[in-house]
C-alpha positions as CSV (number, residue, x, y, z in Angstrom):
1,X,-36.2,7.2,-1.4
2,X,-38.0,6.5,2.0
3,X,-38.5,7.8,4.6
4,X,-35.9,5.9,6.7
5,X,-33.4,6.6,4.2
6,X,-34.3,10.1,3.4
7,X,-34.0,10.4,7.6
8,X,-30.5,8.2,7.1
9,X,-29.2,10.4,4.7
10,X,-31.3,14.1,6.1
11,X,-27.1,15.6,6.6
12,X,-26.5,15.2,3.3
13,X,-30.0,15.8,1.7
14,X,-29.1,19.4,3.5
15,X,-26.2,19.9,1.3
16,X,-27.4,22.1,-1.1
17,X,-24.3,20.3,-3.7
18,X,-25.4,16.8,-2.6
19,X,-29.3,17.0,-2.1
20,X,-31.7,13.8,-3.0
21,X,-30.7,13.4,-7.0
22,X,-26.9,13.2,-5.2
23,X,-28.0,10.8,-2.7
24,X,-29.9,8.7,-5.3
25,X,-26.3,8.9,-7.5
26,X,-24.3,7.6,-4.4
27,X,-27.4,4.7,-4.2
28,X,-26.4,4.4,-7.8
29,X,-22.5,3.9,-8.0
30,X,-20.3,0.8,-7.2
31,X,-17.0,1.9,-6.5
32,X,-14.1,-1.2,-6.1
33,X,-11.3,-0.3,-2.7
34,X,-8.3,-2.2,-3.6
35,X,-6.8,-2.9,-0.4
36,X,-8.5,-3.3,3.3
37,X,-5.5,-1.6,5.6
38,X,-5.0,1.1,6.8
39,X,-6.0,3.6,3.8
40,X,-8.7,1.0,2.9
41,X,-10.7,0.8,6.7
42,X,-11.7,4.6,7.2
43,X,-12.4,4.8,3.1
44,X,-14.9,1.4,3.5
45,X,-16.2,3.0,6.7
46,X,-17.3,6.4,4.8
47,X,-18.5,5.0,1.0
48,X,-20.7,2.5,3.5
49,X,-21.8,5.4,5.7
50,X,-22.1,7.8,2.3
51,X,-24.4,5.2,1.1
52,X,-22.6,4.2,-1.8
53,X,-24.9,1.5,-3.6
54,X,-22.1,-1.4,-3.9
55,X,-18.6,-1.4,-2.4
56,X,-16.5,-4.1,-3.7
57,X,-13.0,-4.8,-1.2
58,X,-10.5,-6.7,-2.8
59,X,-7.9,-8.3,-0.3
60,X,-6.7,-11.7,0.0
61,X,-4.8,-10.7,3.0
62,X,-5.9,-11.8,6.9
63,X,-5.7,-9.6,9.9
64,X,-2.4,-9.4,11.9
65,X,-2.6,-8.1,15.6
66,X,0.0,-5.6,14.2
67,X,-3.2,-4.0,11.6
68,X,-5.2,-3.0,14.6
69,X,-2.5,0.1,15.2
70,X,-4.3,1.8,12.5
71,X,-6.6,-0.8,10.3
72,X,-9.9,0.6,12.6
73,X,-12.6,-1.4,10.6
74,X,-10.9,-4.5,12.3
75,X,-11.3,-5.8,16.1
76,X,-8.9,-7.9,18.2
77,X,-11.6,-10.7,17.0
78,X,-10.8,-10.5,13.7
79,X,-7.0,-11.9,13.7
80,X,-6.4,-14.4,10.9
81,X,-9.7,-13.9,9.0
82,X,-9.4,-12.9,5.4
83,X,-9.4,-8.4,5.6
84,X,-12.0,-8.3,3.0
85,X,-14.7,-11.1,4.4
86,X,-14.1,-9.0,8.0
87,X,-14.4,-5.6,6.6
88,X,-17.7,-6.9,4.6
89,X,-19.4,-7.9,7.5
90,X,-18.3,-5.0,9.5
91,X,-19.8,-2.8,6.4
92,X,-23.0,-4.5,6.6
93,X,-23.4,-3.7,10.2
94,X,-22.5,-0.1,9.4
95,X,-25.1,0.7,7.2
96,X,-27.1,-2.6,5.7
97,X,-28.6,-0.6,2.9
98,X,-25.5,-0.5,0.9
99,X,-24.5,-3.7,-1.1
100,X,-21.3,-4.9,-0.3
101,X,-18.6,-7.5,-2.4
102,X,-16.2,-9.3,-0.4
103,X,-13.7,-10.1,-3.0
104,X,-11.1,-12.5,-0.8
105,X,-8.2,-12.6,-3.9
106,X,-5.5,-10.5,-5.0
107,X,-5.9,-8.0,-8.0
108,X,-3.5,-9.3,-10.6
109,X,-3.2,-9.3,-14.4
110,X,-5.3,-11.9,-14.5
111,X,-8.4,-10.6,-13.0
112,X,-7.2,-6.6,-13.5
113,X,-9.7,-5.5,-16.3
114,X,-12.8,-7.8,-15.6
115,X,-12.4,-6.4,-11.8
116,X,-12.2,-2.9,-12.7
117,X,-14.5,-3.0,-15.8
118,X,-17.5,-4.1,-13.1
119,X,-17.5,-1.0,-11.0
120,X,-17.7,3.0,-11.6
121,X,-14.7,4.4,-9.8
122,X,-11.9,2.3,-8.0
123,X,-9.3,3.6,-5.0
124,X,-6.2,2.4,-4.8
125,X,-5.6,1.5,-1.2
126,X,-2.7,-0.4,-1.8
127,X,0.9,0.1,-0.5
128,X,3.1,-1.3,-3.4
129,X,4.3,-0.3,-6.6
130,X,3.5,-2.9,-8.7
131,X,-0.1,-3.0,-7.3
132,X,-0.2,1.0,-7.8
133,X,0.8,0.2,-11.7
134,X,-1.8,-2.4,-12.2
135,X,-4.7,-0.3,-10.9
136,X,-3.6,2.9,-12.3
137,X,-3.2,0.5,-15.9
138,X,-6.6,-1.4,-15.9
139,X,-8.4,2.2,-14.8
140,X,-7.0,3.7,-18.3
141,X,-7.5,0.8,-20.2
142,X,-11.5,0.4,-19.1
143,X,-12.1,4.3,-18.6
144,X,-12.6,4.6,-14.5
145,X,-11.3,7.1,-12.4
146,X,-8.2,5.8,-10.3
147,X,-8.3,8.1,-6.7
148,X,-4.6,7.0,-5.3
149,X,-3.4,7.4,-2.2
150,X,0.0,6.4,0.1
151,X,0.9,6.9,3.8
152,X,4.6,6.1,5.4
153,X,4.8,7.3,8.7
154,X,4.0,10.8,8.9
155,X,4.0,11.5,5.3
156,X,0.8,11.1,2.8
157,X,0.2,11.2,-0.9
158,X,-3.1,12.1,-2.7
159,X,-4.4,12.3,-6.2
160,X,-7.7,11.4,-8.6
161,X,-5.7,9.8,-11.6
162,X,-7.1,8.6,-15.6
163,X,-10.2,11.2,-15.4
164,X,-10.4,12.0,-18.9
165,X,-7.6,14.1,-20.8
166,X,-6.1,13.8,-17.1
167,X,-2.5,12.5,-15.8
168,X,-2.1,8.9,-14.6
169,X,0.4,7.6,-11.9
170,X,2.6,6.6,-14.9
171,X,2.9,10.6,-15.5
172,X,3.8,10.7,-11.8
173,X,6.1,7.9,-11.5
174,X,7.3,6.8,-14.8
175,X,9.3,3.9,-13.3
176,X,9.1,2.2,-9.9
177,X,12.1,3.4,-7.7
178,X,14.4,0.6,-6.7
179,X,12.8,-1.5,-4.0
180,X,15.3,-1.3,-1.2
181,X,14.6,2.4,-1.6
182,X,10.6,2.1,-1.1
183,X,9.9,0.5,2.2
184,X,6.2,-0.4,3.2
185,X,4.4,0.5,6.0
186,X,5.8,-3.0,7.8
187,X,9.1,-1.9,7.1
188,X,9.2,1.9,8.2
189,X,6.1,1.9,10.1
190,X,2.8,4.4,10.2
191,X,0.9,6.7,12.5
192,X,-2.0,5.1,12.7
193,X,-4.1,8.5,12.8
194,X,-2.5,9.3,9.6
195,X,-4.3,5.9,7.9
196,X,-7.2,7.4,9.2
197,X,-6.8,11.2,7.6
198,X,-5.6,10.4,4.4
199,X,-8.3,7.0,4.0
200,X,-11.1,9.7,4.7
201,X,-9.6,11.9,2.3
202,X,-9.7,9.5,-0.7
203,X,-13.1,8.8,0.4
204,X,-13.9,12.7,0.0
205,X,-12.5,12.2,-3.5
206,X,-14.1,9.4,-4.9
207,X,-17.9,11.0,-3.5
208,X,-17.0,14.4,-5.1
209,X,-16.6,12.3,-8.6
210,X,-19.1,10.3,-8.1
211,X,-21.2,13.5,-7.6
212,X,-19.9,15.3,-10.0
213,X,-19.1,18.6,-7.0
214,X,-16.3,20.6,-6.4
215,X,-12.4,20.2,-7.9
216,X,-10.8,16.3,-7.8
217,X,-7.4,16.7,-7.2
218,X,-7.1,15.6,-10.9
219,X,-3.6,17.1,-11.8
220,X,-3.0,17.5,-8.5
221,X,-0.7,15.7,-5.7
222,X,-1.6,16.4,-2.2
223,X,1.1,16.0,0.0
224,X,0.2,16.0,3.6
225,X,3.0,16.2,6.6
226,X,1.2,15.6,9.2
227,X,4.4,15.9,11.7
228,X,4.5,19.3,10.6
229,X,0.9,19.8,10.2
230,X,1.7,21.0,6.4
231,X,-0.3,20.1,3.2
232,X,1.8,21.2,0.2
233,X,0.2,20.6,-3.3
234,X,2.2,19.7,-6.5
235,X,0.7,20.1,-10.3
236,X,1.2,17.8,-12.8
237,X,0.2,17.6,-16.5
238,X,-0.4,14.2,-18.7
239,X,3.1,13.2,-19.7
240,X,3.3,13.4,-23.7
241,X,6.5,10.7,-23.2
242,X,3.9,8.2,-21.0
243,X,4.2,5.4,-22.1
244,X,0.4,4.5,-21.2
245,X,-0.8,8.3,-21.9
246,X,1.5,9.7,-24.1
247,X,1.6,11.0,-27.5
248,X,2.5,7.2,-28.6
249,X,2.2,4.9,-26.3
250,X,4.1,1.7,-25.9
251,X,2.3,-0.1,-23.3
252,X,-1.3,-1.4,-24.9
253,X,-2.6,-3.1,-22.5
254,X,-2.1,-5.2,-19.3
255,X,1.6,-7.1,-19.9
256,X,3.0,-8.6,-17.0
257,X,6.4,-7.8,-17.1
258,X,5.2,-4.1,-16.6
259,X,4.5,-5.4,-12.7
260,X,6.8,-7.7,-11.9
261,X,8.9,-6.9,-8.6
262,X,12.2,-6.3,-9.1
263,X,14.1,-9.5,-8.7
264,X,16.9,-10.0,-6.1
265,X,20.1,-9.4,-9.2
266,X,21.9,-12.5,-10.1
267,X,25.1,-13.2,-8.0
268,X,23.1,-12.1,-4.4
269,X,23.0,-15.2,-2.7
270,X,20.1,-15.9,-0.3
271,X,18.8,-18.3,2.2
272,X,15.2,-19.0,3.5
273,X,14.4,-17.7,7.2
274,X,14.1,-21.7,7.9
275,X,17.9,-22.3,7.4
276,X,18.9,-19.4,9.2
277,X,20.1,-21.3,12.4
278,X,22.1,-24.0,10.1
279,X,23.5,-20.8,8.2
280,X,24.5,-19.6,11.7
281,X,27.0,-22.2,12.7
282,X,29.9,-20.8,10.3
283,X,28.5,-17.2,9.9
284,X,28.0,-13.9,11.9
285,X,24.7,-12.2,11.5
286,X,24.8,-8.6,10.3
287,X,22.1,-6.7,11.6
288,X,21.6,-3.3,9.5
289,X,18.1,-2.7,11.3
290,X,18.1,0.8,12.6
291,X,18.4,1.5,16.1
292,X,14.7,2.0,16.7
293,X,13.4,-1.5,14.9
294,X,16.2,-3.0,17.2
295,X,15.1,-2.4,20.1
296,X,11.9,-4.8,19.1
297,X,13.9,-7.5,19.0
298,X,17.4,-9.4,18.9
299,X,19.7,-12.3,17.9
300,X,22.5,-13.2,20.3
301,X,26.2,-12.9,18.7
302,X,25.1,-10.7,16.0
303,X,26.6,-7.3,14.5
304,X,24.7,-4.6,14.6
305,X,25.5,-1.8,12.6
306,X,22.4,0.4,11.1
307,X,21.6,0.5,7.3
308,X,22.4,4.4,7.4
309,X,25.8,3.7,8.8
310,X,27.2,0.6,7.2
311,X,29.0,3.8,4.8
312,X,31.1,5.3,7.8
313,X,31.3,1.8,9.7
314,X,32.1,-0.4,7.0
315,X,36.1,-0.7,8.8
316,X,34.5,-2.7,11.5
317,X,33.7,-6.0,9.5
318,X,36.1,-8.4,8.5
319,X,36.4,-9.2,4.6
320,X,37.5,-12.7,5.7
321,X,34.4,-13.4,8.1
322,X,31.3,-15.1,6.4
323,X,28.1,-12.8,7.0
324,X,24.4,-13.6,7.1
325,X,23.1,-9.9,6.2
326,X,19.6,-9.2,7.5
327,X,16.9,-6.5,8.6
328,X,13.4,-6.2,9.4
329,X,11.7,-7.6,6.2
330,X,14.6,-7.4,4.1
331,X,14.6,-4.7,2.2
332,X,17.5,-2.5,3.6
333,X,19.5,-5.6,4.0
334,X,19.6,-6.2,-0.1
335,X,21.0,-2.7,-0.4
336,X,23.4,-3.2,2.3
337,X,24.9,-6.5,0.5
338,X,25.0,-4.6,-2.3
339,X,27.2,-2.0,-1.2
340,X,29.4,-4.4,0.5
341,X,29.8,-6.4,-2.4
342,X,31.2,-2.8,-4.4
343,X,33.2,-2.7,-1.4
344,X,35.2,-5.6,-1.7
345,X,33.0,-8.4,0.4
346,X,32.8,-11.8,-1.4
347,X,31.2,-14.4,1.7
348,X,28.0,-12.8,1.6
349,X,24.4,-14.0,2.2
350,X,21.1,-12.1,2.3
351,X,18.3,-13.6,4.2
352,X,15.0,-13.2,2.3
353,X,11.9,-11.9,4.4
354,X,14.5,-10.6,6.7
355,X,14.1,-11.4,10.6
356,X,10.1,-10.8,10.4
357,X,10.1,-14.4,8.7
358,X,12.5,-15.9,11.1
359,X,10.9,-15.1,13.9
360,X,8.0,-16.1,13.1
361,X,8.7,-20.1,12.6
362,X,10.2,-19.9,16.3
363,X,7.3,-20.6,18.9
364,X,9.5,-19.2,21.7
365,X,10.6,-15.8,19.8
366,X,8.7,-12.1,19.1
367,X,9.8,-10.3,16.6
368,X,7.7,-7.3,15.1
């Protein structure tokens, strides 16, 4: 190491648990962040300023105005270019000693193992189940280290998952929940400061595996309140009844069915946000966002009764009236048609992508 680097670095060369042979193994890892939002920018930011020797970002997703809340390793500049080509070259600025992979694509099952396979330890920046799965799946199947992490507005999740003869996410979660019950940050929304604890966090993770210091939270959930100011911390073993861990597994390798979303279930009709309008003329919307996602937006003529009401309020709608049901992004609004439907309610419709996707093919209409 020179003596730029060695001045670079001088904080950590102080460490007495880092010290050069730690810096020369951070020079000497590739780690792979799944995910360039808000988990993903302050991770990037420290592995880059660590001095991790190749960072691989995997996101085929482009910057939205609505990222820069909490997405920090994006400017205003950046809107509508590809996360990870923007994060790369923000990365490279950072610290141009460290190698850097802008991987522009989505991880799928496809390109799971041979992604994985390529680096040393992978964090799972992502804020879906099924992607959650995938990366937790591939990391057993090629032997890397999985450091997980989740945020939904003032709540975080932590954990360093398939270290060896350690718990994976499968342990944690054997089965997704049902989706109108797991909204995404877009749905339910973030503190943005949050993204930028818990994304530091899991970078504090992955650098204590990579050098080999201190106590992973391998069999260990960190949950972080940061409302209350609370960390809590759960313990959990390997699951003998896993089926990707267990005593006799069932799941031998990467099967797509095993991340499939779950599908709208047959007898829900929808309609696409682009035949809303048409829809319109013999229906009343039904607007089940809550009273705080309203206020960001509305339709004239609708009925607006909240998700978390429709129980109590269900007298006010009229069986005999044909209703468009919608929320934000639609998620709450497939649960809501669902319990109408046990209710009695036959002229039903659910509109897919919710209002999000509507408003945004009108040039004269915001909606967040």
């Amino acid at each position: 190491m020179n003596g730029a680097l060695r001045r670079r670095y001088s904080r950590h060369l102080l460490i007495p648990e880092v010290g050069l042979r730690g810096q020369e193994r951070l020079a000497a890892v590739r780690v792979l962040v799944v995910g360039a939002g808000g988990l993903g920018s302050p991770a990037l930011q420290y592995l880059a300023a660590a001095g991790v020797g190749c960072i691989g970002i995997v996101d085929d997703d482009a910057v939205d105005e609505t990222n820069l809340q909490r997405q920090t390793i994006f400017t205003t500049g950046d809107v509508g270019c590809n996360k990870a080509v923007a994060a790369a070259a923000r990365l490279h600025a950072l610290n141009p000693h460290v190698g850097v992979d802008a991987l522009p694509f989505r991880l799928d099952e496809e390109n799971a193992r041979e992604l994985v396979r390529a680096y040393d330890v992978v964090l799972d920046c992502t804020d879906r189940f099924p992607s959650r799965y995938l990366i937790n799946d591939a990391c057993y199947f090629e032997k890397k280290i999985d450091v997980y992490a989740s945020i939904f507005r003032f709540d975080g999740q932590l954990s360093v998952l398939c270290a060896p003869d350690g718990p994976c996410y499968r342990c944690l979660y054997p089965q997704a929940p049902p989706a109108e019950l797991t909204p995404t940050c877009a749905d339910g929304g973030v503190l943005g400061a949050l993204a930028g604890l818990v994304g530091a966090w899991q970078a504090g993770e992955a650098l204590k595996v990579v050098l080999g210091i201190g106590e992973p939270l391998i069999g260990r959930l960190l949950l972080v309140d940061s409302l209350q100011a609370r960390v809590r911390e759960l313990r959990f073993d390997r699951d003998e009844a896993c089926e990707l861990c267990g005593a006799r597994p069932t799941l031998t390798g990467i099967e797509k069915r095993a991340y499939e979303p779950v599908e709208v279930e047959s007898g829900v009709a929808e309609i696409e946000a682009d035949r809303l309008d048409e829809a319109l003329r013999d229906a009343t919307l039904l607007d089940v966002r809550e009273p705080h996602e309203a206020v960001l937006g509305s339709i004239a003529g609708a009925v607006r009764i909240p998700a978390s009401q429709l129980d109590e309020r269900m007298f006010e709608l009229d069986s005999a009236v044909r209703y468009v049901v919608a929320c934000r992004v639609g998620v709450k609004s497939l649960w809501a048609v669902r319990r109408l439907r046990e209710a009695g309610f036959e002229r039903l419709l659910h509109l897919r992508g919710g209002l999000l996707a509507y408003a945004s093919r009108q040039e004269d209409f915001e909606f967040f």
